[in-house]
ROZA-332207 format. One record per residue (C-alpha): x, y, z; residue in three letters. Coordinates in Angstrom, 3 decimals. Layout:
- X / Y / Z / ala $
...
***
This chain:
- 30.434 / 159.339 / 138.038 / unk $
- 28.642 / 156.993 / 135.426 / unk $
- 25.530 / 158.073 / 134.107 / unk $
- 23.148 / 155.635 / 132.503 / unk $
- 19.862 / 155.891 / 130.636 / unk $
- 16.602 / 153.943 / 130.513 / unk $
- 12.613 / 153.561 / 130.402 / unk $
- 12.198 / 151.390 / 134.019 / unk $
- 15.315 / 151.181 / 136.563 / unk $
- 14.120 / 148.206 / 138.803 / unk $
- 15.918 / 147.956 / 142.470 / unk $
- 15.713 / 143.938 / 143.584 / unk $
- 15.953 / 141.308 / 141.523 / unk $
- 13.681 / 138.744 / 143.573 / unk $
- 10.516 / 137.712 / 143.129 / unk $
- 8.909 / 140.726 / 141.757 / unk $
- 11.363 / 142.923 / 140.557 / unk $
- 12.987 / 139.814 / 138.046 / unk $
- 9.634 / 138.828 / 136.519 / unk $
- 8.671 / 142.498 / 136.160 / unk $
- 12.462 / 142.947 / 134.049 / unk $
- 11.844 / 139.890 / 132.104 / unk $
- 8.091 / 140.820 / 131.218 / unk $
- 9.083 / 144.603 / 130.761 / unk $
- 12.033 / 142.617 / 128.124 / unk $
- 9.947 / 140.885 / 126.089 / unk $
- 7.495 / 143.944 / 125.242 / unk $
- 10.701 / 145.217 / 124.258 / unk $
- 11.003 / 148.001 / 127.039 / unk $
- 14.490 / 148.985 / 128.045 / unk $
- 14.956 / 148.209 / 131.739 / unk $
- 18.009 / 148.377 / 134.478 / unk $
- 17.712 / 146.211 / 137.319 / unk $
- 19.713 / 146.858 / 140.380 / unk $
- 20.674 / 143.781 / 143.044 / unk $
- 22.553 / 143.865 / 145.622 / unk $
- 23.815 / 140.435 / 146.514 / unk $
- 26.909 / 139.045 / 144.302 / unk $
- 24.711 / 137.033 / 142.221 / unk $
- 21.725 / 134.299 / 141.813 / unk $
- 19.719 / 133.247 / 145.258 / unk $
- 21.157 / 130.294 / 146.546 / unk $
- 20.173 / 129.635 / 149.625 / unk $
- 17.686 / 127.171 / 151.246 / unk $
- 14.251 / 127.944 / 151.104 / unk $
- 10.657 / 126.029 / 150.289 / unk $
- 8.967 / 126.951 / 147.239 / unk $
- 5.736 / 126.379 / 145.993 / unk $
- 4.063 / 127.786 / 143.195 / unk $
- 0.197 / 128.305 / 143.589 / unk $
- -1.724 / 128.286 / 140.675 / unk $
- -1.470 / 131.859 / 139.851 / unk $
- 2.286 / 131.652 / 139.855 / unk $
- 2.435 / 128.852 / 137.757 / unk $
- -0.485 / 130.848 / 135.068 / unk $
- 2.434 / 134.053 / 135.288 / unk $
- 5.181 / 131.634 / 134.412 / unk $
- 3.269 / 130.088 / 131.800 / unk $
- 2.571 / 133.676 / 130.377 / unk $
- 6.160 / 134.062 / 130.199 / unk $
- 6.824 / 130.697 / 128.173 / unk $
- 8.565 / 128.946 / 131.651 / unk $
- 6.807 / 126.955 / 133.152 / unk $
- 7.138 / 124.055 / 130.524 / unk $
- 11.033 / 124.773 / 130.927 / unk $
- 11.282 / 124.229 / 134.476 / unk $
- 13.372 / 120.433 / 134.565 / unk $
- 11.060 / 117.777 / 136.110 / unk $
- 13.816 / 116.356 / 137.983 / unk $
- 13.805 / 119.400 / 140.443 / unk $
- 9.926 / 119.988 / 140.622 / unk $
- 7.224 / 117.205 / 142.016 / unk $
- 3.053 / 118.079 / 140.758 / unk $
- 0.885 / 117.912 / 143.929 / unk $
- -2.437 / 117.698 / 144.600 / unk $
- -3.808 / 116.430 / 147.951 / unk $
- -3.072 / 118.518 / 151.135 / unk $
- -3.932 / 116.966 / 154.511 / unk $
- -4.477 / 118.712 / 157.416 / unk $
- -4.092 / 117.024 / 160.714 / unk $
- -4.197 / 117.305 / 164.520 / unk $
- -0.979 / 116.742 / 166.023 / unk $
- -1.001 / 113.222 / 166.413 / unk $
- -2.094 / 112.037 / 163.419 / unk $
- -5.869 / 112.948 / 163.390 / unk $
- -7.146 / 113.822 / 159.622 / unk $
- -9.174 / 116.477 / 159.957 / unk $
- -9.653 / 117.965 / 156.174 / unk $
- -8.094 / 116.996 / 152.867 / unk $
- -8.139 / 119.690 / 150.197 / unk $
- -7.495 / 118.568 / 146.494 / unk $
- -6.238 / 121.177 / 143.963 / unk $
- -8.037 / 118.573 / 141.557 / unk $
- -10.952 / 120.477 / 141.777 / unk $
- -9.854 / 123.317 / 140.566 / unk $
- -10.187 / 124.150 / 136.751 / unk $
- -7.441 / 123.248 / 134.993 / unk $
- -4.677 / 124.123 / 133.356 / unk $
- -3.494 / 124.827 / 136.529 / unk $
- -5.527 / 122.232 / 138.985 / unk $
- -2.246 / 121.665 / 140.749 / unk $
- 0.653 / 122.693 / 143.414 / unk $
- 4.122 / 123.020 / 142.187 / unk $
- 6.759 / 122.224 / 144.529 / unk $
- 10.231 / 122.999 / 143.391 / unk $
- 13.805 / 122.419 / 144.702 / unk $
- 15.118 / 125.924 / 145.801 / unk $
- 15.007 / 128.904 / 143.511 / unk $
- 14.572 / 127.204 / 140.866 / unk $
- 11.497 / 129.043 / 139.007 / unk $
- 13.868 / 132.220 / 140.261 / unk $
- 16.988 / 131.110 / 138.572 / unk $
- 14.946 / 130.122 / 135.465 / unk $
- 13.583 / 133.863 / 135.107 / unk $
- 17.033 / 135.248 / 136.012 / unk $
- 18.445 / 133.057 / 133.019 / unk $
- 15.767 / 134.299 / 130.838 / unk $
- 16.881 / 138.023 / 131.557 / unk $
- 19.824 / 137.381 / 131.022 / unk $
- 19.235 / 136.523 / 126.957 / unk $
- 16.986 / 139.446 / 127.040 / unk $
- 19.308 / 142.428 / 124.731 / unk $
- 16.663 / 145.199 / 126.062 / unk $
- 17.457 / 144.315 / 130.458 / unk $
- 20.928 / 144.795 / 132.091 / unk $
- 20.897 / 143.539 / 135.405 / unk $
- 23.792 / 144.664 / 137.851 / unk $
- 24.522 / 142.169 / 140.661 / unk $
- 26.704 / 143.708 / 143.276 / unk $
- 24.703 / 147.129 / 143.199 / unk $
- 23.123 / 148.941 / 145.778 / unk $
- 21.113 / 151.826 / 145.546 / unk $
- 21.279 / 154.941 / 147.444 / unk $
- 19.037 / 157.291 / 146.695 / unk $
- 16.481 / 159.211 / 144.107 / unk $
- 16.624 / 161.168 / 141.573 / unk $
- 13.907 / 163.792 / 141.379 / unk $
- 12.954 / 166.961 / 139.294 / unk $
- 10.067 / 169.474 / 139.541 / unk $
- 8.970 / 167.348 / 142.570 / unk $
- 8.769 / 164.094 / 140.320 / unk $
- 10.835 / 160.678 / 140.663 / unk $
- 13.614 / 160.530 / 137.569 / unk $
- 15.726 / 157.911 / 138.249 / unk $
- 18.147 / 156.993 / 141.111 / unk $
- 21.799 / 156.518 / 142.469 / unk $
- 23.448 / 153.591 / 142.879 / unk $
- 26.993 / 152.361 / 144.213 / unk $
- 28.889 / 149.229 / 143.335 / unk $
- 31.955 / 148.678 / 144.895 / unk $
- 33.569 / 151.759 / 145.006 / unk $
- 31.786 / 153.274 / 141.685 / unk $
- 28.869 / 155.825 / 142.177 / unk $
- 26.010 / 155.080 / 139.262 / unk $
- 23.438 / 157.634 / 138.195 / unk $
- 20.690 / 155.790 / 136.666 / unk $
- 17.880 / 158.470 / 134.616 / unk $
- 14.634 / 156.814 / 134.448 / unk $
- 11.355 / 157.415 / 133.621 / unk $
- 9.981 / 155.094 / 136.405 / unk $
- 11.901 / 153.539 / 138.569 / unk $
- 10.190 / 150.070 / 140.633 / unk $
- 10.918 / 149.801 / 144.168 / unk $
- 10.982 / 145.377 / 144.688 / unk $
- 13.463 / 145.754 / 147.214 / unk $
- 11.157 / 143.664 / 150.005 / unk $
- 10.284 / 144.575 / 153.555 / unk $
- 13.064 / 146.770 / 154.694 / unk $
- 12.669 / 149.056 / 151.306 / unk $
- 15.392 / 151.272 / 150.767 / unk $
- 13.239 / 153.059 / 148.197 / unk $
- 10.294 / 153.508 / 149.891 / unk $
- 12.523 / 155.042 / 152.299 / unk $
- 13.552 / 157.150 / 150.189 / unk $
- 9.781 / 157.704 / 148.642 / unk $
- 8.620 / 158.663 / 152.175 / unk $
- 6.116 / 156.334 / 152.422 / unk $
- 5.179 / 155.362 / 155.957 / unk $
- 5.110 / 151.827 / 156.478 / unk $
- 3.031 / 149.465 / 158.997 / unk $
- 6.009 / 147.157 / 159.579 / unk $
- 4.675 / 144.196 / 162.126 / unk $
- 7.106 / 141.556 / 162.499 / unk $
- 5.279 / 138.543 / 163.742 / unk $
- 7.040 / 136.397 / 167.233 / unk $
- 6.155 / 132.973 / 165.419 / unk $
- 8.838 / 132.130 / 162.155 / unk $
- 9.896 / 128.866 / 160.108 / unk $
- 12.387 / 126.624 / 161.068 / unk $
- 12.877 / 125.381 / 157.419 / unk $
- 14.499 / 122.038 / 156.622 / unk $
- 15.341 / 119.340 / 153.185 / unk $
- 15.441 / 115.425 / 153.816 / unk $
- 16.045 / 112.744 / 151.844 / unk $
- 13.901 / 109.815 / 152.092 / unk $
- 13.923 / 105.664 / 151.159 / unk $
- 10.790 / 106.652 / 149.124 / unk $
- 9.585 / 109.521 / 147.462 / unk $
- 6.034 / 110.967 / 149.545 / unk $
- 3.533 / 112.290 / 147.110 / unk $
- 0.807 / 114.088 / 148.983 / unk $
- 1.511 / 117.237 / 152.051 / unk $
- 0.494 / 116.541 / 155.524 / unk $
- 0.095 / 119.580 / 157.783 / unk $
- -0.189 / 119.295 / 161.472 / unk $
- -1.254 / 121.940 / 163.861 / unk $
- -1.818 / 121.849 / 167.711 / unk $
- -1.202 / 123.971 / 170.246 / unk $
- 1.134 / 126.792 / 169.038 / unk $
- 2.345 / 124.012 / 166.940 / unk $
- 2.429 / 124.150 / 163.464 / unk $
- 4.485 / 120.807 / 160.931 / unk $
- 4.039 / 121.122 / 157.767 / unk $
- 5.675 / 118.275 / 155.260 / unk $
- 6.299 / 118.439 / 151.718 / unk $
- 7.123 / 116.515 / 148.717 / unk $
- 10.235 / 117.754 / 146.410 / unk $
- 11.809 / 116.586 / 143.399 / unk $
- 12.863 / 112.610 / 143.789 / unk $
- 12.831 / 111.736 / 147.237 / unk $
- 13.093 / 114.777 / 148.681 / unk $
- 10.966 / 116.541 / 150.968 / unk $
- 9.956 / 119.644 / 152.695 / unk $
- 10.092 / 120.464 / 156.647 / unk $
- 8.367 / 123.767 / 158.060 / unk $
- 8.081 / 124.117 / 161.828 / unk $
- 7.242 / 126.926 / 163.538 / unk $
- 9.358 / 128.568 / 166.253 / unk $
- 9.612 / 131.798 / 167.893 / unk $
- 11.480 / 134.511 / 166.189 / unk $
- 15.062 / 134.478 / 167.473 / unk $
- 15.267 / 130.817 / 168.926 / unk $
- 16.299 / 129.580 / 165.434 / unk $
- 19.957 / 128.890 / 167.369 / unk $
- 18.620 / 128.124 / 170.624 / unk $
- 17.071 / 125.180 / 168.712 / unk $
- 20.022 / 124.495 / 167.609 / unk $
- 22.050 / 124.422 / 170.500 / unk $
- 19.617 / 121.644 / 171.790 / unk $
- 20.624 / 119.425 / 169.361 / unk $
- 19.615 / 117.238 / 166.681 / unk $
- 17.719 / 114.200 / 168.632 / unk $
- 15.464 / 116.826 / 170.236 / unk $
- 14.264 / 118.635 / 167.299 / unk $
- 13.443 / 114.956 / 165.676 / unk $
- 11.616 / 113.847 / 169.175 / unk $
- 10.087 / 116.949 / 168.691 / unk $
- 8.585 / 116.212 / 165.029 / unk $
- 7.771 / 112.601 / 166.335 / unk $
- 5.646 / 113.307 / 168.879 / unk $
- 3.578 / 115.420 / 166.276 / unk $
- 3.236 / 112.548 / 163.768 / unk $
- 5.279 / 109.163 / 165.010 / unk $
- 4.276 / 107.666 / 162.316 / unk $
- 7.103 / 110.058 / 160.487 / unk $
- 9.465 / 109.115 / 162.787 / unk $
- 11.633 / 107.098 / 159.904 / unk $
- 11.459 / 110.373 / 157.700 / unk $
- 12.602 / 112.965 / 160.380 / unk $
- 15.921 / 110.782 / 161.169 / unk $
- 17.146 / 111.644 / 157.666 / unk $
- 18.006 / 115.304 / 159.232 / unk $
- 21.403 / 114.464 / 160.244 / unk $
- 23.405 / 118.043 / 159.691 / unk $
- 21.635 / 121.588 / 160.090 / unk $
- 23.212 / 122.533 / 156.621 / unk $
- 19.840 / 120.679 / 155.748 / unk $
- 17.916 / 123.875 / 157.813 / unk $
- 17.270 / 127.770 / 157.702 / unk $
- 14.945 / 130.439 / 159.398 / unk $
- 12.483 / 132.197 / 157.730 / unk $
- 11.331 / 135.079 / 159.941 / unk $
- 7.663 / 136.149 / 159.124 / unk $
- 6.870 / 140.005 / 158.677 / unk $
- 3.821 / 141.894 / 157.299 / unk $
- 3.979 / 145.369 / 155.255 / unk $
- 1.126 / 147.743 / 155.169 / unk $
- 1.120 / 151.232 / 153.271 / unk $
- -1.141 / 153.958 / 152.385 / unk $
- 0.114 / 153.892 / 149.202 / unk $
- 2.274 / 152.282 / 146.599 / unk $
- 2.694 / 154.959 / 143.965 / unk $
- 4.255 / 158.336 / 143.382 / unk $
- 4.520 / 160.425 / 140.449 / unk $
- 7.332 / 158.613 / 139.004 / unk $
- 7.637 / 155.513 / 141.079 / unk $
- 5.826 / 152.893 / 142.120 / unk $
- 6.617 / 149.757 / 145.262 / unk $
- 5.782 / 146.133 / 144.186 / unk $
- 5.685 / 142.932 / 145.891 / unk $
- 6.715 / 142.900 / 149.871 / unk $
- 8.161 / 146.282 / 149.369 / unk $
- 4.215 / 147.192 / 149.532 / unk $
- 2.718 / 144.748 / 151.273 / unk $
- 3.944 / 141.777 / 152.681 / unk $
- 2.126 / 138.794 / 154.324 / unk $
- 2.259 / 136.301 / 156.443 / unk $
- 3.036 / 132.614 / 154.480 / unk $
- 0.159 / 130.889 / 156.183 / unk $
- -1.634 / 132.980 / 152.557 / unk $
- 0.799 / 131.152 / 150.924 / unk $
- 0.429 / 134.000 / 148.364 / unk $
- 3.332 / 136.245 / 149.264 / unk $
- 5.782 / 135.344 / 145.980 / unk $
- 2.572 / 135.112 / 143.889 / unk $
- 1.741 / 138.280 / 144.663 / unk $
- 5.009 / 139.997 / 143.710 / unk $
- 4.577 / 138.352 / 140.483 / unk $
- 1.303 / 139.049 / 139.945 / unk $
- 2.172 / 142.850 / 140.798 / unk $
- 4.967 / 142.716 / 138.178 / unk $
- 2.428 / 141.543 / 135.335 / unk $
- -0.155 / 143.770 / 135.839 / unk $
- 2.750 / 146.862 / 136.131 / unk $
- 4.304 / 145.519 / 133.274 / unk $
- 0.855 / 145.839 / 130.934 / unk $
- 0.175 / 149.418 / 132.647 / unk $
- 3.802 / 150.706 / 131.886 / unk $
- 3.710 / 150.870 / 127.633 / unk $
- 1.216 / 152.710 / 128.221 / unk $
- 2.676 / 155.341 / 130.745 / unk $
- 5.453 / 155.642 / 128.255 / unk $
- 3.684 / 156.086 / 125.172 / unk $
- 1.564 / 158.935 / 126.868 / unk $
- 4.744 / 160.110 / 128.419 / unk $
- 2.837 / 160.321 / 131.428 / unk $
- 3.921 / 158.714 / 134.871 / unk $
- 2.071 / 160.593 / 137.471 / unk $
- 0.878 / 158.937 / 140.410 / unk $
- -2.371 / 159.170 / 139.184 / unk $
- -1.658 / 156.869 / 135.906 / unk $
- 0.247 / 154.785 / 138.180 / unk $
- -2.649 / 154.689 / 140.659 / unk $
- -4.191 / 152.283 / 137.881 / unk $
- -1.575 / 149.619 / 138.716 / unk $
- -2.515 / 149.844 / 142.866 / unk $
- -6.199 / 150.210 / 142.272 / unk $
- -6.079 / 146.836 / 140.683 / unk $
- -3.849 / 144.671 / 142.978 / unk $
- -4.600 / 146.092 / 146.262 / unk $
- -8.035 / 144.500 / 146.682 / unk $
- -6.598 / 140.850 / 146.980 / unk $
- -3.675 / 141.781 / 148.043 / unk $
- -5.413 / 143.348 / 151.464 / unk $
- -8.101 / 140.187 / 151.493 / unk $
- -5.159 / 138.351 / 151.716 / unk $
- -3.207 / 140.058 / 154.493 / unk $
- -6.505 / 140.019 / 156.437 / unk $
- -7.341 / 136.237 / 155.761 / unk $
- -3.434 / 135.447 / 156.885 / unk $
- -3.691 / 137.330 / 159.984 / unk $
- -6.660 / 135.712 / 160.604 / unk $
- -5.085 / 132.318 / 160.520 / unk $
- -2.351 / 132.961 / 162.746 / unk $
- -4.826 / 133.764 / 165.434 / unk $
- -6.657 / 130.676 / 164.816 / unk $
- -3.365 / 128.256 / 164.057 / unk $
- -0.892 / 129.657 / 166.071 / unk $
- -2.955 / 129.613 / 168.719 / unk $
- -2.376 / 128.007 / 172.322 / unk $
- -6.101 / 128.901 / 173.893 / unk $
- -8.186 / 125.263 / 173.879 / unk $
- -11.479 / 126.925 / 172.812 / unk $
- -10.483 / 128.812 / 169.536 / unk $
- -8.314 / 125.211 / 169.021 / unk $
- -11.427 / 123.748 / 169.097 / unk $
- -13.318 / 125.557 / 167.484 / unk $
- -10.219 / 125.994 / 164.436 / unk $
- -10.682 / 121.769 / 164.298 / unk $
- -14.138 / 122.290 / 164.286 / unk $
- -14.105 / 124.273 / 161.079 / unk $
- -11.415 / 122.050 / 159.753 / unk $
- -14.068 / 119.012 / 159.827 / unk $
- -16.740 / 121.588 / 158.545 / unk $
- -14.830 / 122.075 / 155.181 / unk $
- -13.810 / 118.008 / 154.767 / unk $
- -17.602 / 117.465 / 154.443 / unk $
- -18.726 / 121.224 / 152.824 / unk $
- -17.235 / 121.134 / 148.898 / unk $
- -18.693 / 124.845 / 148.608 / unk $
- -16.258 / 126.276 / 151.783 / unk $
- -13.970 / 124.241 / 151.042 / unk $
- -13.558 / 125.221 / 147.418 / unk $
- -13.561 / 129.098 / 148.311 / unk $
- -10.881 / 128.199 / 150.489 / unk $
- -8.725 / 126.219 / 148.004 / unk $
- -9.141 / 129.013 / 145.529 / unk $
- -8.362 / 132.040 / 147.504 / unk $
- -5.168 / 129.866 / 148.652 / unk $
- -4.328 / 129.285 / 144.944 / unk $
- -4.711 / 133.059 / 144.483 / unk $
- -7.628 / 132.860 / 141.998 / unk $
- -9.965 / 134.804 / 144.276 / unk $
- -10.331 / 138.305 / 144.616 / unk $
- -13.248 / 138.404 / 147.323 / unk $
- -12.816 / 136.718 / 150.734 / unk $
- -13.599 / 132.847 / 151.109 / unk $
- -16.334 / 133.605 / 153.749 / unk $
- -19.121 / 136.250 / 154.668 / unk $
- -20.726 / 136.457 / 157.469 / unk $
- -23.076 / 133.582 / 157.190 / unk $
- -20.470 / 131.164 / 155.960 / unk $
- -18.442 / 131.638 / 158.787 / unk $
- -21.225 / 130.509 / 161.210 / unk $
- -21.721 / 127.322 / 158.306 / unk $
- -18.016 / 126.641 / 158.754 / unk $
- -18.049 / 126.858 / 162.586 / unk $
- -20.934 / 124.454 / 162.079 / unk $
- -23.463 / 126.796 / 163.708 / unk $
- -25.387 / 126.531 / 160.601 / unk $
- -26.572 / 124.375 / 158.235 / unk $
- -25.288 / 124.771 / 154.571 / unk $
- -27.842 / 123.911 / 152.042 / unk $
- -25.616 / 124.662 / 149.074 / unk $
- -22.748 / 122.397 / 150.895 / unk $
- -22.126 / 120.334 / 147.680 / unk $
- -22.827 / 122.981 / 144.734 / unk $
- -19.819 / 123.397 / 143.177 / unk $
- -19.190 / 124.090 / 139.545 / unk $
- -15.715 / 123.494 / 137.198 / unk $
- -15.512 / 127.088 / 137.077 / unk $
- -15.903 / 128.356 / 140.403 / unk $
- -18.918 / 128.250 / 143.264 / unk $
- -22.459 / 128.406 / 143.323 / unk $
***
């Protein structure tokens, strides 16, 4: 049996768990971090950092360090009836800068990037290969965990150990903390093309229980999401290439060039959809981060954000905790009373969205276009809207009254009163 020692054992190095390691490492905190895949992420995925993200890599001196041949800076998002109808353009230029932008980057890059960092780090030892098994407690307290990898059993003693192990959570699990698991029946077909010329603004189409979104990467390069059921990722497959391209065409022909430049499904993965609610996040001696706590649906396009975001703000509460020697629940509470506000806004606002984009009923499609076209003409709604998506709003985009503006019910007197900083 090995037996190591440290301040914070982490368990998942994605998202969360590898910012929270490499934020914990340069405060000069000693820090494990357990992962159970072989090594680095290296699959296919879309990835685009929201403003937040980019303001957390940035605090971590990355951002600048991130090569600008695998990233592309956008700005204008289009949405569109499936088609080709415009029906609202929203332009991070209006938000404040430094970070008036999307980031798109190839995939896992910002990830590797952190994962490199930790890895120069003297303070962070991070075990690929290693999965945990189980808690350590004492006196009814968390105190570190057990661990296997390969056929060696790890004892890890730790003063807090961080539970970033996403929406199946071993260590919540083990915390015995119930869990709202709803997997959603809608996921993303996900796909990279290569195209004569580079594309420098997104276009996102939605129709009935049809959802195309298309972005720009590094180069020439450029995102596909489509939604399909959960499951039917093969059954897509088995139809072949020319159908899923007719498919795309018929929701924007004038694409039709682009979408031929699919020609293997190498160029494609699934991302299934899944949201994560719990009564709490905390015990005395542990505490869940990211979608180990609470994960969304993408249409927030806040779900990665929010792990890091969780992993800064734990990462400024934890000196503390172990300079007072004291990590209760109710120090750590300090961490959840502070995230969980947005993070629940945002769960709410993404479910909301489903119901309204997923959706196959005519009416609430109309009425979803309908507040579409309110927004291309309202700066105010559209603004909130932009800057909850950009994660830089803690309150919901619309109360009561706003909803009946954006539905076009009402009239909005303050439709063009926007400031640099925020909203009138």
């Amino acid at each position: 049996m090995r037996i190591e020692e440290t301040d914070i054992a982490v368990v998942g190095a994605g998202g969360g768990g590898a910012v929270l390691a490499l934020a914990l490492a340069q405060k000069g905190i000693k820090t494990i971090v357990l992962e159970q895949a072989p090594g680095p992420p290296q699959g296919l995925r879309g990835e685009i950092l929201q403003p937040n993200g980019q303001r957390v890599l940035d605090q971590l001196g990355l951002l600048n360090k991130l090569s600008a041949d695998s990233t592309r800076t956008v700005r204008r998002f289009h949405f569109c009836r499936v088609g080709g109808e415009r029906l609202c353009t929203v332009d991070y230029g209006d938000l404040p800068p430094p970070y008036n932008r999307a980031v798109v980057t190839l995939p896992n890059v910002a990830h590797h990037a952190i994962l490199n960092a930790i890895q120069t780090e003297p303070s962070v030892a991070l075990w690929y290969g290693t999965a945990f098994t189980g808690l350590l407690r004492a006196h009814g307290q968390v105190v570190g965990l057990t661990a296997k990898k390969g056929t060696d059993e790890i004892t890890v003693k730790a003063n807090v150990v961080v539970g970033a192990d996403g929406v199946f959570s071993k260590v919540r699990e083990a915390l015995q903390i119930p869990a709202d698991l709803h997997l959603y029946p809608q996921g993303y077909l996900i796909a990279i093309v290569e195209t004569p010329k580079p594309i420098t603004e997104v276009k996102y189409f939605v129709g009935k229980r049809t959802i195309l979104g298309m972005f720009p990467a590094a180069g020439n390069q450029v995102y596909l999401f489509y939604m399909i059921a959960a499951g039917s990722y093969e059954d897509v497959k088995a139809q072949g290439l020319p159908a899923l391209q007719q498919a795309w065409t018929a929701i924007d022909p004038a694409s039709e060039g682009l979408f031929r430049a699919l020609t293997d499904w190498k160029q494609t993965a699934f991302m299934p959809t899944g949201r994560v609610r719990t009564p709490t996040w905390v015990a005395d001696g542990a505490v869940l981060i990211g979608d180990a706590a609470h994960a969304m649906n993408p249409h927030a396009s806040q779900g990665r954000m929010q792990a890091m975001v969780d992993a800064m703000t734990l990462a400024d509460l934890l000196p503390d905790c172990l300079e007072a020697r004291d990590y209760s629940a109710t120090r750590l509470k300090h961490f959840e009373n502070t995230r969980r506000p947005q993070v629940t806004m945002l769960q709410k606002l993404a479910d909301e969205q489903v119901v309204y984009w997923n959706t196959a009923n005519p009416v609430i499609a109309c009425l979803r276009d309908r507040v579409f076209r309110t927004l291309d003409g309202n700066a105010r709604l559209r603004y909130r809207v932009l800057s909850t998506t950009a994660g830089l709003r803690q309150t919901p985009p619309f109360g009561a009254i706003d909803r009946l503006m954006a539905a076009g019910l009402l009239p909005d007197p303050s439709a063009d009163k926007v400031t640099a900083g925020g909203i009138q």
